[in-house]
N, C-alpha and C positions, 0 to 999 in steps of 0.2 A: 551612622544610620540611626534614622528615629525609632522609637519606640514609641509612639503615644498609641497605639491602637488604633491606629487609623489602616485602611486597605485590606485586601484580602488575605486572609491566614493562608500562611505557605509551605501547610503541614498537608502530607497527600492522606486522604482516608482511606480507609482500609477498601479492599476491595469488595465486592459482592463474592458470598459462597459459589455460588454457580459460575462465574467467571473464574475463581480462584479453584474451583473441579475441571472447569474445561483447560485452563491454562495448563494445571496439573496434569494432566490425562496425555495433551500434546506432548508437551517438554517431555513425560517419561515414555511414552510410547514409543516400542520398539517394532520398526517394520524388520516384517521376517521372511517375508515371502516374495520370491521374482516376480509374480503377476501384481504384487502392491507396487514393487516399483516402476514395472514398465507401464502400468495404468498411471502415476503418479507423472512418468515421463510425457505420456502422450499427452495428459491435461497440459502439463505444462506449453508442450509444443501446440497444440491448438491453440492456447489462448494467445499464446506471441503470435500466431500465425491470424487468428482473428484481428488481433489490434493491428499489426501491420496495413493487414485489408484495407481497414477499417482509415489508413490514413488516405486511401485513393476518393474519401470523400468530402469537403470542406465541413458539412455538415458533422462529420464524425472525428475530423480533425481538432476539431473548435472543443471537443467533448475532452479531449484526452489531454489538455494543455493543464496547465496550474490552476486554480479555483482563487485564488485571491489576486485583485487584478493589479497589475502593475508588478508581476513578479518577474527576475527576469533568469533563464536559464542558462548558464554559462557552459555544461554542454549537453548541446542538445543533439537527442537522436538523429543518426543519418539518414531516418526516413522521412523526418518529417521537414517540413520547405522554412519554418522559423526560429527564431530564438527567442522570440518574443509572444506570450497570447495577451 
């Protein structure tokens, strides 16, 4: 491998304070209560249950595929009709 200085440095910098409080806050925060998890649960189940929905539409399908084009899925959900966007 070269050395001359050329390309971008492939040192990661440090993070922002405020990311590295909220990072901090998640990873140690302790849920403690039945009604944080069953809220926790039900978000969860709504949102799968929206994207599901969400594949009965071509318009909302096209939304939910990979964002860089030419990617290809090897495997893909049983709900939706490709394997390819």
């Amino acid at each position: 491998m070269s050395s001359h200085g050329f390309g971008e440095s492939t040192l990661r910098p440090k993070p922002d304070a405020v990311l590295q409080d909220i990072a901090d806050y998640v990873h140690d925060y302790k849920v403690s209560t039945d009604l944080a998890w069953e809220t926790a649960r039900l978000c969860l189940i709504d949102t799968i249950g929206c994207g599901l929905e969400g594949l009965r539409f071509p318009q909302c399908e096209r939304l939910m595929g990979p964002v860089v084009p030419g990617t290809v899925v090897p495997m893909v959900c049983p709900a939706t009709r490709q394997t390819r966007w």
